[in-house]
N, C-alpha and C positions, 0 to 999 in steps of 0.2 A: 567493562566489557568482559573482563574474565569471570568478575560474579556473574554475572547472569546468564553466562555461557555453564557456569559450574552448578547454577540454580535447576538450570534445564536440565543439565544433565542425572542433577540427584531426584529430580522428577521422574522421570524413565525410568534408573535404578529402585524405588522407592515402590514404584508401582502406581503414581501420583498422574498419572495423565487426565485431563479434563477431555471432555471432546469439540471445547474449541478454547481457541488462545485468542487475544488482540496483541499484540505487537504492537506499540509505540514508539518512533525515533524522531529526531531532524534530520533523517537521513536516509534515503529507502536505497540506497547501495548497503548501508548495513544491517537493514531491517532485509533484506533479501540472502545475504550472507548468512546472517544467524538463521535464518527460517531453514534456508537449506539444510543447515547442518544437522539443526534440531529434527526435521523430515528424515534424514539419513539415519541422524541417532533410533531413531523411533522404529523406523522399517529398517534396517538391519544396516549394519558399522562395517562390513564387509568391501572389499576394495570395489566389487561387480556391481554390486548396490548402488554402492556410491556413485562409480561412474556413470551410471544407469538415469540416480536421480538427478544429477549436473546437466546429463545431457537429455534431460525431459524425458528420457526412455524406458522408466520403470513403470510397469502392466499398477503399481497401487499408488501413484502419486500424478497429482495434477495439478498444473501450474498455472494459474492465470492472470494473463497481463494485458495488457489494451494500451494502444499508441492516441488514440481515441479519447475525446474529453471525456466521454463517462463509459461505464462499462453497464448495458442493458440486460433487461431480463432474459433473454434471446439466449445472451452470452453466457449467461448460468447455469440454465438449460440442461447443456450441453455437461456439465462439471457435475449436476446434481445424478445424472441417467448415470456417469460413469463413477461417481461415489455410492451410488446404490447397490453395485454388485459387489461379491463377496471376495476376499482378495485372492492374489492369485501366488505371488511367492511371498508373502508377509503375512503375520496376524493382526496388520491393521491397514489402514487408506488413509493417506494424508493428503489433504488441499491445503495450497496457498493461494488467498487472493492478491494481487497485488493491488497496492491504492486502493483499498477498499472504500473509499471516501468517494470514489469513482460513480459508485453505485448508485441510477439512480432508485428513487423512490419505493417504482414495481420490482427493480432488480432485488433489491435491499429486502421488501416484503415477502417477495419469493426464496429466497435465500436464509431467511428467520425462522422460516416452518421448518427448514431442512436443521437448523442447528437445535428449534425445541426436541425436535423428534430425530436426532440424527440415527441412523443405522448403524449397526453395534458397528463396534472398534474402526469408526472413522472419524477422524483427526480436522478438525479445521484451524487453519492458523490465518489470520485476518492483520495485513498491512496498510500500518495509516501513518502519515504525517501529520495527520489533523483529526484528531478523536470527534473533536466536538460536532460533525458535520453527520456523525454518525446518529441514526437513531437509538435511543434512552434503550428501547427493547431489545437492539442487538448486542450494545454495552454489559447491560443485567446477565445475556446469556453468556458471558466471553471470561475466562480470566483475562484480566489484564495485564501485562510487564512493560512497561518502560527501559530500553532499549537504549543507552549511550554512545553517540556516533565514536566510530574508532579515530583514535587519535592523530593517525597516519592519515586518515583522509582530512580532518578537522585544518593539518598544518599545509596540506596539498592547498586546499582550497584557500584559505588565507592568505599563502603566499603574495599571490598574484597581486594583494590589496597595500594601499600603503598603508604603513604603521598606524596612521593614525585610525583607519575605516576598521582594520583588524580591532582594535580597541571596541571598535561601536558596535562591529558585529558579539565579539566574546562576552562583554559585559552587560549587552541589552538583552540578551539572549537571544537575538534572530535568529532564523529557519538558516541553515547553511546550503540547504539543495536551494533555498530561496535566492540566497544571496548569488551562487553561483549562476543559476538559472537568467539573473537580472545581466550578469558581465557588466557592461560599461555604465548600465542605466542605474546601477545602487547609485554609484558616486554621484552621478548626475540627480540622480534622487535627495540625494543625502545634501546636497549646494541648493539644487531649488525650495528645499524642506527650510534651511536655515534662510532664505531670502524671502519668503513667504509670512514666517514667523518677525523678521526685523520690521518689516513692516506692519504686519498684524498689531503688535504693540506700542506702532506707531499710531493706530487708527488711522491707517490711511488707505483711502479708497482701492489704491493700485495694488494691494495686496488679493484682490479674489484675481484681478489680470494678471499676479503672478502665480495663483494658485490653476488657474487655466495651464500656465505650461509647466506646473508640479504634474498634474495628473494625466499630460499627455502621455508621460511617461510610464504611467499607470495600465497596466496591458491586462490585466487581473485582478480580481477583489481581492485576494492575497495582498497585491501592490499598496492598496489602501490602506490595510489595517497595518504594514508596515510602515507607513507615511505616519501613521497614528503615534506610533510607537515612538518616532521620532519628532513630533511635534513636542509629546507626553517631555519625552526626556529633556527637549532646548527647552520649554517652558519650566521643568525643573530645577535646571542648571541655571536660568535667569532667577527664579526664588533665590537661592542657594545665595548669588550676587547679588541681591538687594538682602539680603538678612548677613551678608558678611559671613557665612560659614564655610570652610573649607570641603573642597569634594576636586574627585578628580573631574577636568574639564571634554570633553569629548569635542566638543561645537566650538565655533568662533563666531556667534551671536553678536553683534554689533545693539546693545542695549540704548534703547533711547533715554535720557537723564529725568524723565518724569515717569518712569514707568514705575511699579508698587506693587505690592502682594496682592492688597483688594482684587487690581485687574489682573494678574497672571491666576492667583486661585481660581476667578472665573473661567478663565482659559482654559484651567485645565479642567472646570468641570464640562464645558463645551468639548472638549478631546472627548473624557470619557462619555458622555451621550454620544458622540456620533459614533465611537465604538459601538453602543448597543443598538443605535439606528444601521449600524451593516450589519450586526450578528440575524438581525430583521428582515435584512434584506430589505433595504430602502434603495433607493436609486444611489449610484456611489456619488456622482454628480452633484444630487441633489444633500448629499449626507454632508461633503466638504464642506459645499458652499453656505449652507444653513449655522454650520459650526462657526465661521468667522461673523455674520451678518450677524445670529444673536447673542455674540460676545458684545455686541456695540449698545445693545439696549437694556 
């Protein structure tokens, strides 16, 4: 955090400003923190500024967020008319979008022409949890920084979990606004993941009837690809126990006595296909279910 805080700021000193940024974090409380500061640095470090840009009120900065599953061209609009004009107490304009991943398609296209061709000395800083959702074209126009959740929010949020889910979460590297966002439905995630799996390697039919109430749980294609995540790892960690090598245990897998490499390597090449059948956008339904069925033939 302090590097990249120190990165930014020798940017501005330097004379290094690009005219737009991407932001990456697991965390858009501190992917919104740093944006501010960096905006403040940029249009002036002054107490009045500052206060000014906190509280949305400065005439050269704009701030956009949506409660709203995506953010439309509409809502663009609006940010691009008032990045047009030329500033009023700063020598530069800074936008932040929030969730840029929000955006959809028209919005995104419309908002591309602004960052080829931005108007002099205006700043875009573009917030994501999820790069990849982005289009290739807006990526190419953007520096990028990767953004490391602050620590004090990292142990807030883990608290709450017992020792052992804290483990699953730090070490597999999940989303942490993900995790918190789920509350009670990880844990419940993370029980019907491993009862799904004991059975799967059982080949036994009542494994997609348990995979029905893995995915009730499922509120989000997010939900999915973290279901993945954890299939990926209990089928790992069953390798690891059938070759006798040591690794730390995360799961409590109930291993069936004929189960073998042959059939978990398959498994897990069925995990990662249905990973790239949701990067596709396949039915998520359809993605699951496919995944167990032709592990069997």
């Amino acid at each position: 955090m302090v590097d990249v805080s120190h990165t930014l700021t020798k940017i501005i000193e330097n004379n290094k400003l690009s005219h737009a940024y991407l932001f990456e974090s697991d965390s858009m409380e501190t992917l919104k923190a740093v944006s501010i500061e960096f905006a403040t640095q940029i249009l002036s470090d002054d107490a009045r500024s500052k206060q000014m840009i906190e509280s949305f009120n400065h005439p050269d900065f704009y701030y956009l967020e949506t409660d709203a599953a995506t953010i439309k061209k509409e809502d663009v609009q609006d940010l691009m008319y008032q990045m047009s004009q030329k500033p009023v107490q700063s020598n530069f304009k800074v936008y932040i979008i929030e969730a840029f991943d929000k955006l959809t398609v028209q919005a995104e296209n419309s908002i591309l022409k602004f960052l080829e061709e931005p108007p002099k000395n205006t700043i875009a800083i573009l917030l994501t949890t999820d790069k990849s959702s982005i289009l290739p074209t807006t990526l190419s126009r953007s520096q990028y920084i990767y953004i490391p959740r602050r620590k004090d929010e990292s142990v807030e949020i883990l608290e709450d979990l017992p020792e052992k889910l804290q483990e699953v979460v730090k070490d597999y590297g999940l989303n942490y606004d993900h995790v918190l966002d789920l509350e009670d439905r990880f844990s419940k995630i993370v029980t019907a993941s491993i009862r799904v799996v004991e059975l799967w390697l059982k080949n036994d039919p009542r494994a997609l009837i348990r995979l029905t109430t893995l995915t009730e749980l499922c509120k989000e294609r997010r939900d999915y690809f973290l279901v993945l995540i954890l299939l990926d790892g209990m089928m790992r960690e069953a390798m690891y126990d059938v070759l006798n090598i040591d690794y730390k245990k995360h799961f409590d897998v109930s291993l069936p006595n004929l189960v073998n490499v042959i059939q978990l390597t398959k498994n897990l090449e069925k995990i990662e296909e249905a990973n790239k059948m949701l990067n596709f956008n396949v039915n998520n339904m359809l993605v699951m279910e496919s995944m167990i069925i032709s592990s069997k033939g």
